[in-house]
Each structure stands twice: as structure tokens, then as C-alpha cells.
C-alpha positions as CSV (number, residue, x, y, z in Angstrom):
1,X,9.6,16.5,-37.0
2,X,11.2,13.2,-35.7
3,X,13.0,15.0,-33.0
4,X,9.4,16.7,-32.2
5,X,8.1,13.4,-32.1
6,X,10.8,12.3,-29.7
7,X,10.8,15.2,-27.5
8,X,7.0,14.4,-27.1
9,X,7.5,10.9,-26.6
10,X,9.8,11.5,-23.9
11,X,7.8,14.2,-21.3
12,X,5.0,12.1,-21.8
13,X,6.8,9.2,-20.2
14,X,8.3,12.1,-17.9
15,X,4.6,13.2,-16.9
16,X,3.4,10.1,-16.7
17,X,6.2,8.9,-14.2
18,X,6.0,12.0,-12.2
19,X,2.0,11.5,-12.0
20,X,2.0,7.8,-10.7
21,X,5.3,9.1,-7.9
22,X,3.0,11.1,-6.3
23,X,0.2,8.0,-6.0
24,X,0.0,6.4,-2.5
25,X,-1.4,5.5,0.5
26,X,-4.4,8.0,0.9
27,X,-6.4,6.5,3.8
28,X,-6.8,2.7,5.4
29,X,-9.3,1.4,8.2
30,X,-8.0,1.0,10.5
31,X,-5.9,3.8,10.6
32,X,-2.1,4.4,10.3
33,X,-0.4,4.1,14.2
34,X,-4.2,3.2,15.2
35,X,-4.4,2.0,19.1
36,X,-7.2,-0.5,18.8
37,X,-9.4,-1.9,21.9
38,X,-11.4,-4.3,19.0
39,X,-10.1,-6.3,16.7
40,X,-11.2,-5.0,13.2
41,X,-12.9,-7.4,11.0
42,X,-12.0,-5.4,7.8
43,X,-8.9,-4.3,6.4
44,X,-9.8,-0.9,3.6
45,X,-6.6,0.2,2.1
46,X,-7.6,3.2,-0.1
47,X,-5.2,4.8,-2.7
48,X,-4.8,8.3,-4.2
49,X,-5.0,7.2,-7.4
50,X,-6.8,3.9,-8.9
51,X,-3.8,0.6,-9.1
52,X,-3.2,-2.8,-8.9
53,X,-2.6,-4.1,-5.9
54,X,0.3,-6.9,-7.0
55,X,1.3,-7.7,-3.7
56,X,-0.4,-7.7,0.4
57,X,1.4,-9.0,3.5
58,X,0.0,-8.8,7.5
59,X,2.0,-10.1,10.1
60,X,2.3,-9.6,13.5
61,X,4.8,-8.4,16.1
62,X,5.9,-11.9,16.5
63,X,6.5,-12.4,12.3
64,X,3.0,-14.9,12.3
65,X,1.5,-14.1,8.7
66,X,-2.2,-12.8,8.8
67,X,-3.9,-14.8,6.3
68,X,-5.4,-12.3,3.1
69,X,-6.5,-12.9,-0.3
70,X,-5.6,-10.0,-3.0
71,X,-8.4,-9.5,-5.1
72,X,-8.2,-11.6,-8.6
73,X,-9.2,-8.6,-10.5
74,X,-6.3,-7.2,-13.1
75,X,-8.3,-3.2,-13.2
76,X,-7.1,-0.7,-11.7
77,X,-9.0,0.3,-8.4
78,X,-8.2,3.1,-6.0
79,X,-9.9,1.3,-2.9
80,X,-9.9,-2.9,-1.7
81,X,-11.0,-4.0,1.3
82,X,-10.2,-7.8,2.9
83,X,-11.7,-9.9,5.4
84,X,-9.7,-10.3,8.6
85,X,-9.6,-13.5,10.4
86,X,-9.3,-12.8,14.8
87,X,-6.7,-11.0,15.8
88,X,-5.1,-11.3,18.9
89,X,-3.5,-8.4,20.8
90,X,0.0,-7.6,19.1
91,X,1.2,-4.6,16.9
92,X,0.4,-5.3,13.2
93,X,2.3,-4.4,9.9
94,X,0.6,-4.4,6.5
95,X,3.0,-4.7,3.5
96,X,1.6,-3.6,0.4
97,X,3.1,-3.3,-3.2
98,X,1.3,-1.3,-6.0
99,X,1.3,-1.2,-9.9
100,X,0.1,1.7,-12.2
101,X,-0.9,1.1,-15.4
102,X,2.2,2.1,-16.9
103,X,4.4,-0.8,-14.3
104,X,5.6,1.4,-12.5
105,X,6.0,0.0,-9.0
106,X,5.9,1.6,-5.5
107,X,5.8,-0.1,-2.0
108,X,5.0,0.6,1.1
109,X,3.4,-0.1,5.1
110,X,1.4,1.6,7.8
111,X,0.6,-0.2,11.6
112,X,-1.5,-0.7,14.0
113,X,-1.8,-1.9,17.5
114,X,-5.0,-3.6,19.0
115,X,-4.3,-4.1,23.2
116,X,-6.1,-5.3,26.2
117,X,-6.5,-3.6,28.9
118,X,-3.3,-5.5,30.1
119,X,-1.2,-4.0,27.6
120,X,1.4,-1.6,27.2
121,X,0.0,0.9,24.7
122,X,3.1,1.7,22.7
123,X,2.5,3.7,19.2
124,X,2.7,2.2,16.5
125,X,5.2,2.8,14.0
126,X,5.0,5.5,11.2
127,X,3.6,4.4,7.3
128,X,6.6,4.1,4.7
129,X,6.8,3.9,1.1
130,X,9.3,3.8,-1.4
131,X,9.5,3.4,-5.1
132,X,10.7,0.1,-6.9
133,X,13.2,1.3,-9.5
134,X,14.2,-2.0,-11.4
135,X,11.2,-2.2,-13.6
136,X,10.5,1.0,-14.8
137,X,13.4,3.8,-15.6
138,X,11.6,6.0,-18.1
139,X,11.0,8.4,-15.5
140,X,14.3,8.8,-14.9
């Protein structure tokens, strides 16, 4: 019975592991390698799955921070939205680090580029993400 109850301990902690790997990114306004003419007012990052959003960074092509405020709320939520400030043109990189409700960790990015008319229209590059490892090995 014990080994039973240690065999289901374990592919739980397996299933739920392999579940929350397979949560990221799902959409964002604006979009992934967007070429913006306007500046967006709103930042929407929308997730596959609902998390906590522990950590947000925007900075521009020149490293200058984009002021943003992650929500104070400890739920899990598959959508957040933030208030942009005005953007000048420059290619733009948002940082984001989630948490599932089991700690496990992932990270990632996506870009955008808002030009003038006077402005080289270069793509933007593509949206990463990567799992943090150090806090949670039971998937392992």
C-alpha cells in the first residue's frame, strides 16, 4: 500500500509538472514582432493557463526601463493588462516571469517595434521562453 501511495504521489507531481511546462505565452496586444505606426496605450499579456505574474520588465532598444506596475493580486489569472506611459519610436522587449500554483517557474519575452515614417522597419525579434529549474525539481 505505501509503495501505492508513493507511486501515486509521485505521477501526480509528474502530471502536474508536465501540465504547467506546457503553460505560456498564448497571445499579447500588441502582438509578438508587431511593427507599430501608434504607440499602444495598453500592454495585454494573456497566458494559456491562469498564473502569477511574479515578475514584468519593458525596456527599450537603448536599455531605458518602461515604467509598469504588476498587479498586487496573489490569484492566479490567465490575462493582465498595464497602462503604458508614451512611447517613443525604438524596438521594445517585455520580460516576463510566471508562477503556477504549484512554484513552478517559467520565463520568457516577445517584441515589438513602433517607427516613424523615418525609420528603418526592421522585425522584431522572435518571443522566448525557458523554464527556471532551481525552485521546483519534482518534475524531474
Amino acid at each position: 500500500m505505501k509503495l501505492f501511495n508513493n507511486v501515486l504521489v509521485v505521477t501526480s507531481l509528474f502530471l502536474s509538472a508536465s501540465a504547467f511546462a506546457h503553460v505560456g505565452l498564448g497571445s499579447s496586444m500588441p502582438a509578438n514582432g508587431a511593427m507599430l505606426s501608434q504607440a499602444p496605450t495598453t500592454l495585454e499579456l494573456t497566458f494559456t493557463a491562469p498564473v502569477r505574474l511574479v515578475k514584468l520588465t519593458m525596456q527599450d532598444d537603448k536599455q531605458q526601463s518602461v515604467p509598469l506596475t504588476l498587479p498586487s493580486s496573489a490569484t492566479s489569472q490567465a490575462a493582465f493588462s498595464f497602462a503604458l506611459p508614451a512611447l517613443n519610436a525604438a524596438n521594445y522587449t517585455v520580460n516576463w516571469m510566471i508562477m503556477g500554483d504549484d512554484g513552478h517557474k517559467m520565463k520568457g519575452n516577445m517584441s515589438f517595434m513602433l517607427h516613424d515614417s523615418g525609420m528603418n522597419t526592421r522585425s522584431a525579434p522572435p518571443m522566448t521562453m525557458e523554464h527556471e529549474t532551481s525552485e521546483h525539481t519534482a518534475h524531474q
